[in-house]
PLY file of the C-alpha trace (Angstrom):
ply
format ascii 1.0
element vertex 206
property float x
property float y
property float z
element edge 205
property int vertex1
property int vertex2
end_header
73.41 78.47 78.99
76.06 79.67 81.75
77.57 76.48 83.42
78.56 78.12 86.86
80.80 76.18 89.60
80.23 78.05 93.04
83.11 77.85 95.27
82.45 78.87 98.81
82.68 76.99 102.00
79.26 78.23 104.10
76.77 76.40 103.04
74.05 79.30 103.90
75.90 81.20 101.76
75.88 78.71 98.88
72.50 78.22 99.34
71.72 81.79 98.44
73.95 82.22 95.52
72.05 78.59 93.70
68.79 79.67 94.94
69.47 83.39 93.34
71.19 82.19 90.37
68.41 79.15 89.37
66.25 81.16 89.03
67.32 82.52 85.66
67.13 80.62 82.67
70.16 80.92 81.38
72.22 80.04 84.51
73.38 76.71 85.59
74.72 75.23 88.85
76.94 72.66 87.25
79.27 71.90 90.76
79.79 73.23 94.27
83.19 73.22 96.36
84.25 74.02 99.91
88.03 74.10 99.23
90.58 75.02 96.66
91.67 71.56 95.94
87.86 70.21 95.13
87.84 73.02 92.77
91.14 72.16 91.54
89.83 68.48 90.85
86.20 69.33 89.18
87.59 71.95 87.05
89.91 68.66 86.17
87.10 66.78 84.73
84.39 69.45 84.23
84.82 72.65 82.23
82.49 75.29 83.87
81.88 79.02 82.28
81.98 80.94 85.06
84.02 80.49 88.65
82.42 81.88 91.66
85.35 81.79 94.19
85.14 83.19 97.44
88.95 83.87 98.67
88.60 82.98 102.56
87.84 79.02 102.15
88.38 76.65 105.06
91.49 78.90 106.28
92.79 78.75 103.27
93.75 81.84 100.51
91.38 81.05 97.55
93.19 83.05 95.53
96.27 80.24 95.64
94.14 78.16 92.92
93.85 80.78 90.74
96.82 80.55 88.66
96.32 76.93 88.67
92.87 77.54 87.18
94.08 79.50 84.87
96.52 76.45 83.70
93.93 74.03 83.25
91.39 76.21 81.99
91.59 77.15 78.18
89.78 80.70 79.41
89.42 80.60 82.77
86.47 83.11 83.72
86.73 83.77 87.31
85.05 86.22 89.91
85.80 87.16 93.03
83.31 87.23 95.76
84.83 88.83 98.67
84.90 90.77 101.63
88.35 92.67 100.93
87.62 95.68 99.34
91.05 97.11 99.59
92.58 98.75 96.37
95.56 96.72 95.91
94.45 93.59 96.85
91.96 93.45 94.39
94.35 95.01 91.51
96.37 92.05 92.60
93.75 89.15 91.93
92.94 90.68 88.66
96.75 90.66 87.54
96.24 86.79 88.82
93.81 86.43 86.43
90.86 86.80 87.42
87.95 88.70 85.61
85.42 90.01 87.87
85.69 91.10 91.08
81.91 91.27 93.84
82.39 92.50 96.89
80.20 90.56 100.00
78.37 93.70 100.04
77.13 93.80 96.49
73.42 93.25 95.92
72.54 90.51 94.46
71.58 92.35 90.83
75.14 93.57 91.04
76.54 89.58 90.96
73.91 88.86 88.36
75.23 91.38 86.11
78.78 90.85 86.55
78.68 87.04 85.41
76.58 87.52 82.34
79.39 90.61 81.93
82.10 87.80 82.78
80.44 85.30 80.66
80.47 87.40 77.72
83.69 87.93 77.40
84.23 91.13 79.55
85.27 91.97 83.01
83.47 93.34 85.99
83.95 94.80 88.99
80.55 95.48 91.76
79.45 98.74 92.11
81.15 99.73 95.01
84.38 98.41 93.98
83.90 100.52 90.46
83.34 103.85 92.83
86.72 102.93 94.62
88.80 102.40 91.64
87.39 105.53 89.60
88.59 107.65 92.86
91.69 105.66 92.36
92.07 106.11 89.08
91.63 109.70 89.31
94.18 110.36 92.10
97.26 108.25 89.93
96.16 110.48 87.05
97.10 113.67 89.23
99.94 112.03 90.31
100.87 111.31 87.07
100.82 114.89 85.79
103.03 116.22 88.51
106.57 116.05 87.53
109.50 114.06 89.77
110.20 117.40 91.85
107.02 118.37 92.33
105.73 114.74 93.70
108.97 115.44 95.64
107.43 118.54 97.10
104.34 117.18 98.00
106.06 114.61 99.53
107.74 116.72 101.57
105.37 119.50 102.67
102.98 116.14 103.93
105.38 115.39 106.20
105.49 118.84 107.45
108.49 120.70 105.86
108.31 124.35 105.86
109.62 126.36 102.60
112.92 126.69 103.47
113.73 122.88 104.93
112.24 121.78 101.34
114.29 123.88 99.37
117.33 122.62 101.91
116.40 118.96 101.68
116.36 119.38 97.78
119.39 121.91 97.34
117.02 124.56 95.61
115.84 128.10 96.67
112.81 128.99 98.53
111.42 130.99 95.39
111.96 128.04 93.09
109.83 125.63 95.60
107.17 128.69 95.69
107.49 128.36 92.10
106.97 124.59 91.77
104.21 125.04 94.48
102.46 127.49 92.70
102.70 124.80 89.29
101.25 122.00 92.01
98.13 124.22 93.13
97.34 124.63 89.54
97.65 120.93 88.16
95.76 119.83 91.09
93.32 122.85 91.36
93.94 123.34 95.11
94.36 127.56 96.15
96.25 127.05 99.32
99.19 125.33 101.44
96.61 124.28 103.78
94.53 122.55 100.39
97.96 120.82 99.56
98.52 119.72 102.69
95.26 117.92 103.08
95.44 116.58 99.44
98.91 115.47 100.36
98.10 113.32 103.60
94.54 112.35 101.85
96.56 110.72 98.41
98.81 108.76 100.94
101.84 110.91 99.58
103.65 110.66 103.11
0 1
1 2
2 3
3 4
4 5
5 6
6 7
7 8
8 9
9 10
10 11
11 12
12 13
13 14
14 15
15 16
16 17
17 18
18 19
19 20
20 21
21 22
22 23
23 24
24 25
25 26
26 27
27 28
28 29
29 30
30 31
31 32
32 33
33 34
34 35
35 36
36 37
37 38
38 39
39 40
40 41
41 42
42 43
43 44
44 45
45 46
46 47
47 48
48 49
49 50
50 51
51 52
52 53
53 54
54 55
55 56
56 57
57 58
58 59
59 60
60 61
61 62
62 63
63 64
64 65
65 66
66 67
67 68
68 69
69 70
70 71
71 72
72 73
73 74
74 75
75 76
76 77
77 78
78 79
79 80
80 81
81 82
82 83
83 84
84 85
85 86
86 87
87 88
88 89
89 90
90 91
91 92
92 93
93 94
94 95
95 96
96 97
97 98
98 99
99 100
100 101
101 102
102 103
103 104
104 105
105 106
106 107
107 108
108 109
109 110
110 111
111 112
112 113
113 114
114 115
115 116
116 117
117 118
118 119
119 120
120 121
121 122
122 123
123 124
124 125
125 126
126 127
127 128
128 129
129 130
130 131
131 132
132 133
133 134
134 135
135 136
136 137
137 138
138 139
139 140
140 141
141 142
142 143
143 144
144 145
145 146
146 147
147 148
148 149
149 150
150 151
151 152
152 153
153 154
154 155
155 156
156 157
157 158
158 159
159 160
160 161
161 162
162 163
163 164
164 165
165 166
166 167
167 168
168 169
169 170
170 171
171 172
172 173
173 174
174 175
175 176
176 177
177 178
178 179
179 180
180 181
181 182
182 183
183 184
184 185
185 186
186 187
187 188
188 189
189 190
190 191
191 192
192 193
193 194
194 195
195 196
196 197
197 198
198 199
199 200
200 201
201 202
202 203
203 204
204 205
């Protein structure tokens, strides 16, 4: 059985989650909470196996319990259920702590699956955030292959250098940054100065 606390301050929205989540045998409503500090104080007394926090409660930052929860919990299981699907903010809460992260516009199969995913040990993120952080993932990787001068480069030609103010700005010659460019189209499989420049202002190199 998965003892769940649901932290949330709408009560429509509440309602949903327990009237979703009851229906599965293995799930169990074991507390509800409109603010951080009730969910401070049942997690004091109560020991639930899965946290369902929302982060906007009450005009307050849920995510301001969480290392608190993470203090009084022996293995604190948290998700996120959020409306912030920004990148780093939710690579933030998970270096808080947290294990799952469901976005408000998840289906409801998706928040099934993370907690039993949560519950068992492993961490979860909704399908939409999973798309976002595999694009992510993808564009550090090519980042990560280009060396310090090249990243340089693309740095550069984003913000609109031309061959000869790069190879000014970084004391080389125009035929070495053709060379380094010519390295860059290959590692990131782009033919042209016009493909760099768009995968330059598109991977927030500027």
């Amino acid at each position: 059985m998965i003892k769940i606390l649901l932290v949330e301050d709408h009560k429509l929205v509440r309602q949903a989650w327990r009237n979703l989540l009851i229906t599965k045998q293995n799930f169990k409503i074991i507390g509800e909470a409109e603010t951080g500090d009730e969910a401070l104080e049942f997690v004091r007394n109560t020991t639930p196996d899965i946290i369902l926090l929302d982060i906007n409660l009450k005009g307050e930052n849920g995510s301001r319990i969480i290392p608190t929860l993470c203090n009084i919990l022996p293995h604190p299981k948290i998700i996120i259920v959020s409306m912030n699907s920004e990148y780093s903010f939710v690579k933030s809460m998970f270096k808080l702590g947290v294990k799952g992260y469901i976005t408000k516009n998840a289906t409801m199969d998706d928040m099934l699956i993370g907690i039993v995913e949560v519950a068992n040990g492993g961490s979860y993120l909704s399908q939409d955030m999973k798309t976002l952080f595999d694009q992510q993932s993808i564009s550090e990787n090519e980042k990560q292959s280009l060396t310090v001068k090249e990243i340089e480069i693309v740095r550069l030609i984003a913000k609109g250098f031309s061959n000869k103010h790069i190879a000014e700005n970084l004391g080389i010659s125009e035929k070495t940054v053709e060379g380094r460019k010519t390295s860059i189209y290959k590692k990131l499989r782009i033919k042209n100065n016009v493909g760099l420049l768009n995968y330059a202002n598109d991977k927030g190199f500027a």
